[in-house]
C-alpha positions, 0 to 999 in steps of 0.5 A, spaced: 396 319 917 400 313 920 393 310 922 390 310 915 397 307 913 395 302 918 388 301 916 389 300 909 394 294 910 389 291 914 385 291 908 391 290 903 391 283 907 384 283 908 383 282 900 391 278 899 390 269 898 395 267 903 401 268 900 409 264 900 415 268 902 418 271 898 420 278 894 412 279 893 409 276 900 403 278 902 402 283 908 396 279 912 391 282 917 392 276 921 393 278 928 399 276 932 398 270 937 401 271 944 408 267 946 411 268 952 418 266 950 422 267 943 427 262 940 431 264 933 434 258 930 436 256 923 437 250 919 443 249 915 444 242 911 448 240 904 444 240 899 438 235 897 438 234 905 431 235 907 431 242 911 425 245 907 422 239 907 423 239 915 421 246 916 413 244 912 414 238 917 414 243 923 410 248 920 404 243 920 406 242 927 404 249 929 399 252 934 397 257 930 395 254 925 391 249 926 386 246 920 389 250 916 396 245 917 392 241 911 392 246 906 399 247 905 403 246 900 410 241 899 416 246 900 412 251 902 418 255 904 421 255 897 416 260 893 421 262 888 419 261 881 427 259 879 426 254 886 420 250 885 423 249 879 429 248 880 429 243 887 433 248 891 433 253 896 436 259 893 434 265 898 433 264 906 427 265 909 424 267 915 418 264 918 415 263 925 411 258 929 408 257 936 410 251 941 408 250 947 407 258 947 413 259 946 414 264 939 420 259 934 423 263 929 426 259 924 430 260 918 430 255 912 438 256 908 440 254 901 444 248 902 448 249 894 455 252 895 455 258 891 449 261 896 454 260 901 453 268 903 446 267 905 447 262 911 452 266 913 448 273 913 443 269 917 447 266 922 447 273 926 440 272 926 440 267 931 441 263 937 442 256 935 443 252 929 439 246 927 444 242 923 441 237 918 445 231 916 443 225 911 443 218 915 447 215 909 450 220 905 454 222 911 458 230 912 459 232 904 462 239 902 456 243 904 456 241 910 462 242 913 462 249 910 456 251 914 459 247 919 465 251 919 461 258 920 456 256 926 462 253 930 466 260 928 460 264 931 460 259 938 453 257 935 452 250 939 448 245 934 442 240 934 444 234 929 438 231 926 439 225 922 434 226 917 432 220 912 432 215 917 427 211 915 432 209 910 434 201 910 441 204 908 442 209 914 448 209 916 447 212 923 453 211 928 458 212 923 455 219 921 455 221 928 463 220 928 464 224 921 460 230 924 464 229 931 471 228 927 469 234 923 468 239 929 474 237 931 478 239 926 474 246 926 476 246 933 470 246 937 469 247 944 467 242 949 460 244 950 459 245 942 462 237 941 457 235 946 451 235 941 444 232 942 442 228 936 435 226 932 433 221 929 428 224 924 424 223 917 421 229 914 419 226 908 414 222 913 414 227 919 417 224 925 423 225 929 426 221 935 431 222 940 432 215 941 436 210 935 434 204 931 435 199 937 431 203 942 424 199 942 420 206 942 423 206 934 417 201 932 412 206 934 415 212 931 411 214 925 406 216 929 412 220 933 410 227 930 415 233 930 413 234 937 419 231 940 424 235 936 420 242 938 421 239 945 429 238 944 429 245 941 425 250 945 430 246 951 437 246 947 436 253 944 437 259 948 432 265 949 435 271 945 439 276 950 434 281 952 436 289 953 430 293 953 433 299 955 438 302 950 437 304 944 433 301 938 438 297 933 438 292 929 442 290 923 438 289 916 440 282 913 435 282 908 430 286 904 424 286 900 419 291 896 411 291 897 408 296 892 404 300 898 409 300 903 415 300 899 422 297 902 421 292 907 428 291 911 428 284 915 433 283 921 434 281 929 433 287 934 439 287 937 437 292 943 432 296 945 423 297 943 421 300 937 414 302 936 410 304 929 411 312 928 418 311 932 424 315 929 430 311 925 436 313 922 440 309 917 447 308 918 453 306 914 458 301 916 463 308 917 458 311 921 456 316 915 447 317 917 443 314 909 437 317 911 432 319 917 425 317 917 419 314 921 417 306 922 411 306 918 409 299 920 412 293 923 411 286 921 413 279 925 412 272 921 407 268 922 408 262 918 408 263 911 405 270 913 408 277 915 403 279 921 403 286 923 405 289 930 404 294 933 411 293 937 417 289 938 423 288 942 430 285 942 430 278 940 425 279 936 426 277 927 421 283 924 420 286 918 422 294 918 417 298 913 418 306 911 425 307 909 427 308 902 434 307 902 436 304 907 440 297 904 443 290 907 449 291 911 447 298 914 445 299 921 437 301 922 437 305 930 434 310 934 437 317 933 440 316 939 445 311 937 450 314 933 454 309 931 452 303 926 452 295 929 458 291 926 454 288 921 457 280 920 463 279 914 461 275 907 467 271 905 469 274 898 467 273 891 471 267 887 467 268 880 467 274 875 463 275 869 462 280 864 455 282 863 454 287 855 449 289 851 447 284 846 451 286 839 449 280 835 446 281 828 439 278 832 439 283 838 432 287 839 428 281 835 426 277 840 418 278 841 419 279 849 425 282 849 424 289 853 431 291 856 437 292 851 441 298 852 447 297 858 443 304 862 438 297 864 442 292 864 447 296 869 440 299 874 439 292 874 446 288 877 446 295 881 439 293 885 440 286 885 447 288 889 443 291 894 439 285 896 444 280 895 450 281 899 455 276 895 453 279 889 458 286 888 461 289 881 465 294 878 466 297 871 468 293 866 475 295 864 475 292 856 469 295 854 465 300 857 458 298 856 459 292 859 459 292 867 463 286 871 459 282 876 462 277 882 459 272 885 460 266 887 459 260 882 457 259 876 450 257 879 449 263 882 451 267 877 446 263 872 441 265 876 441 271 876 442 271 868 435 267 869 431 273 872 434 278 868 432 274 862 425 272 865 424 279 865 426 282 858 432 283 858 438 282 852 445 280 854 451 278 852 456 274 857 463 272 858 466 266 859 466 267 867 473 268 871 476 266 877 478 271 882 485 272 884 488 276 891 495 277 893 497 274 898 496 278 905 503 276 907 507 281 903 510 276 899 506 278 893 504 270 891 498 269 887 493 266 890 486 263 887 479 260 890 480 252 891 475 247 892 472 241 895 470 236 891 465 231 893 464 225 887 460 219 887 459 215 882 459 207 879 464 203 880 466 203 873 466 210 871 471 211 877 477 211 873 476 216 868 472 221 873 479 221 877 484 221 870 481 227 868 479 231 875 488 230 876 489 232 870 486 239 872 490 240 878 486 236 882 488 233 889 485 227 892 483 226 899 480 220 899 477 214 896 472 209 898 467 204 895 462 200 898 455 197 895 458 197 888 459 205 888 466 209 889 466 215 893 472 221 892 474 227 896 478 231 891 481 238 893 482 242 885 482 249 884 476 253 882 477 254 874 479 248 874 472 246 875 469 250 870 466 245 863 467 240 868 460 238 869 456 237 863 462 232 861 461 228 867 455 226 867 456 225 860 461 220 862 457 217 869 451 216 864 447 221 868 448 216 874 454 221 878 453 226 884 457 232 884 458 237 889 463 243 890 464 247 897 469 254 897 476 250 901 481 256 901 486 260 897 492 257 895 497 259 890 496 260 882 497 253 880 499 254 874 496 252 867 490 248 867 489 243 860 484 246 855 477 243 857 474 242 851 474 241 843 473 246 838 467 249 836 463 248 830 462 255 827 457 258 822 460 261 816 452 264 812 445 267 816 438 265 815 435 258 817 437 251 818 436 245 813 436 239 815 440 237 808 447 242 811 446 239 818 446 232 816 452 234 812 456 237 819 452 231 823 459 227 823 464 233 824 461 233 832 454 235 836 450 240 834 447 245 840 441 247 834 436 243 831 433 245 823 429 251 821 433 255 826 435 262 825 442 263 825 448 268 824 455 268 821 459 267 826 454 263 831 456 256 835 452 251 831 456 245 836 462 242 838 467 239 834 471 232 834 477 236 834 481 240 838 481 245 833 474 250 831 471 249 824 467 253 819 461 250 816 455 252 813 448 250 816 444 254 811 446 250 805 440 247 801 440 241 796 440 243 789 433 242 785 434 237 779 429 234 773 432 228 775 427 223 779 430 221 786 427 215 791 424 218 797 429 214 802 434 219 799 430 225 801 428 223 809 434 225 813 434 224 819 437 228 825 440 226 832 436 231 836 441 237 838 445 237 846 441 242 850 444 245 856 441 248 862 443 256 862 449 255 868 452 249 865 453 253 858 456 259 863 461 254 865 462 251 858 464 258 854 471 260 852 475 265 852 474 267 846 466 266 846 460 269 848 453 266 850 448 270 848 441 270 853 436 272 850 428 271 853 426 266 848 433 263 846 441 262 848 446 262 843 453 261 843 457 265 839 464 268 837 466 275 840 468 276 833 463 275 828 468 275 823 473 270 820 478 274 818 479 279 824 477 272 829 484 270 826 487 276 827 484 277 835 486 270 836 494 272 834 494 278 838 491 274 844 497 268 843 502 275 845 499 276 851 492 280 849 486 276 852 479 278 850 477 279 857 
């Protein structure tokens, strides 16, 4: 059974074009090359640093592959419909390749800080870290958090100092930067004695030599060989114990439709074979199930490749365990108590997730998914893959179920795929998560962030007025080349609506970017972080005659010829305060004669929004409706005259949410 098994994967893979990591990578019938040594290393960097980039650079480098190194594609790695669009990584990956016969494992982390929770599952996996830096950027937010985390597991770092190709590279002053800020996190001697690259994804070269070395003239035709070389010497091989038991922890996991759920992790003791027993345990010990290894798999650059067997040290992929789950232990029988799986910073951002009850639910053409028996199944699954995700029952409301994450990114795009896949929701505005302090005092402590700013010279004032008003802390300001940089510390709520007026403000030219720091204690009331909201009084289709009437009372989120509903957010008011309009009112028809300059109207084109901007720009007394095809801003209550009445009782001390 287990060889027929075997036999159809072969053909499985026979028949599949090579395929990009990711959920639905396919399973190849490549054979796996010989190595005679393994190395496991990832790469962590801030985002918009070149790791992808480096990694398709080192892929193209590979033995294995060969001519077919030339038909890969531009960040390869991110095979993510959301991330090839986006521009980011948001899930890790594993891939392999093969250097001086020695195997490499390298895993590729998402450089955003609300997918924090990835680097931080993968770090167990491996022996050393690749630590990515931009020459001219320097140390930002991101980088010091996964900074923080290697130091944390006695990981010694490999900085490459990527884009150095750059006239503005600023090579001995982000040396510093990195050194001063491994300091502060108290590394030790050894981790401090870093190595140091210089390199270019981009053109696909990399020195150990700097600027001032006269090998820095023929660098171009380098290539990545002598990172490889600094690697295979500077990484350690995993340490060996081929005697005890099987184990190994699961870090991530997938699904095939033939073999079912794929479980990937490091083996951290002992051999596996296909058709070996396997258990599954909890972190309490408790067994979740008892099966056969049916296949085992190993990656080889952007292909998962069968083996017959594998070993410590190895990163594999574990198929024919159905229930097993991230966190859990996978071991031989024999073991009995499950590995310690590695701890995952808490979430700092909640949302409620509900049934879309607006007068429009169920009329969208590609909308499947609408009841909240769906929607719960849904956030389940996506918490069993993905560890930063958890929830719990919502309290208001019991079709509604409350998720944690860990930003608003990360929650949006988890709203992005459940839409992409017919579902129809309704959100609330997200809330921060509070703890009481462990120290017994019974303090309330809240999630602070680093804030990291650049921008002209210009607009720095106003950036500053309006991030102190919100609590915020400033570290530091610098300015150089006609550009301020500013470290603010501000609370995490604090920074919710923020963005989308930011970049309105630095007319699209500043850069912002947001790292967990720490708990602190409830900083009090943050001042309101927008104007009112423009509300439709009437359902039915927009004209452009009532819109250029409201067109002067704020800006408009809707465009005409839209259909809307009594109660839906049309816009955002000059006011502090929300005002009732009708955009469906038409002009009336008259026997008089009138000029055609009268009846062109022309309209400002409406402000759009991407979908975790509009997550951070609700307020409490609002919805965002997500459906497949559109999203709406709406009033929980529809009505004029119970919003008043909630809006009394919310004034006593009755939130929405």
């Amino acid at each position: 059974h287990t060889m027929a098994r075997v036999s159809a994967l072969a053909r499985l893979g026979a028949l599949a074009a090579p395929a990009r990591w990711g959920l639905g990578r396919a399973l190849s019938s490549a054979v796996a090359f010989e190595a005679t040594g393994t190395r496991n290393v990832a790469i962590v960097a801030h985002v918009d640093h070149g790791k992808t980039t480096l990694v398709d650079r080192l892929l193209r480098n590979c033995e294995h592959l060969g001519s077919g190194a030339d038909g890969l594609d531009e960040r390869a790695m991110d095979s993510n419909a959301q991330e090839r669009e986006r521009g980011i990584t948001i899930m890790s990956k594993v891939t392999s390749i093969i250097w001086r016969g020695v195997r490499v494992n390298i895993v590729d982390t998402p450089g955003h800080a609300d997918f924090g929770a990835e680097v931080e599952r993968v770090l167990g996996m491996v022996d050393s870290v690749v630590l990515l830096v931009d020459a001219t950027e320097g140390v930002m937010a991101q980088t010091k958090f996964v900074l923080r985390k290697a130091i944390g597991r006695g990981l010694r770092p490999l900085v490459v100092l990527n884009k150095s190709d750059r006239d503005s590279a600023r090579h001995d002053e982000v040396t510093n930067e990195i050194f001063d800020v491994m300091v502060s996190m108290g590394a030790n001697d050894e981790q401090l004695d870093f190595p140091i690259m210089y390199a270019s994804g981009k053109q696909g070269w990399a020195l150990d030599t700097g600027p001032d070395d006269p090998a820095w003239a023929a660098r171009e035709s380098a290539g990545m060989a002598p990172l490889l070389d600094r690697l295979l010497a500077h990484c350690p091989p995993p340490a060996a114990d081929y005697t005890s038991p099987f184990a190994m922890v699961v870090t991530m996991m997938a699904h095939d439709a033939f073999v079912g759920r794929l479980l990937t992790g490091r083996v951290v003791q002992g051999t596996l074979r296909v058709n070996d027993s396997l258990v599954a345990l909890a972190a309490d010990g408790s067994q979740v199930e008892a099966a056969r290894a049916t296949a085992l798999f190993i990656a080889q650059a952007l292909q998962r490749v069968a083996t017959p067997v594998v070993q410590a040290g190895d990163i594999v992929t574990v198929a024919g365990l159905g229930l097993a789950t991230v966190g859990q232990t996978v071991c031989a029988p024999e073991l009995g108590k499950p590995l310690l799986a590695p701890q995952i910073d808490p979430p700092t951002v909640s949302m409620t997730i509900l049934p879309n009850s607006g007068p429009l639910s169920g009329k969208d053409p590609k909308g499947k998914h609408l009841t909240s028996q769906k929607i719960k199944s849904r956030i389940y699954a996506e918490a069993l893959s993905n560890v930063s995700v958890s929830h719990k029952p919502c309290k208001t409301d019991s079709d509604g179920i409350d998720v944690y994450g860990r930003g608003a990114m990360q929650l949006g795009v988890l709203v992005e795929n459940m839409r992409r896949e017919g579902f129809e929701v309704c959100i609330s505005p997200p809330r921060v998560v509070t703890m009481e302090d462990p120290d017994g005092s019974g303090k309330r402590l809240e999630p602070f962030e680093d804030v990291w700013i650049e921008v002209d010279d210009d607009h720095s004032g106003g950036v500053i007025d309006k991030l102190t008003a919100r609590k915020g802390e400033i570290q530091s300001i610098n300015s150089a080349l006609g550009r301020t940089m500013i470290s603010i510390v501000a609370p995490a709520r604090s920074m919710f609506g923020f963005r989308s007026g930011f970049f309105s403000d630095t007319r699209g030219t500043g850069v912002l970017t947001t790292s967990f720091r720490e708990w602190r204690p409830w900083a009090g009331l943050v001042t309101a972080q927008r104007k009112g909201a423009l509300i439709s009084t009437a359902s039915g289709t927009t004209s452009s005659y009532a819109l250029a009437g409201i067109e002067p009372r704020g800006v408009l989120f809707i465009g005409t010829g839209e259909e809307v509903y009594t109660g839906q957010i049309l816009g955002e008011a000059n006011t502090e305060n929300d005002i009732e309009v009708n955009p469906c009112k038409r002009k009336e028809l008259t026997n008089f004669r009138t000029t055609a300059s009268e009846e062109m109207v022309r309209l400002v084109p409406p402000k759009t929004f991407a979908l975790e901007e509009l997550i951070a720009y609700v307020e409490s007394d609002e919805l965002l409706e997500v459906t497949p095809t559109l999203v709406r801003l709406r009033k929980v209550e529809l009505d004029s005259k119970k919003r008043t009445s909630s809006a009394k009782k919310k004034d006593k001390g009755g939130p929405y949410w």
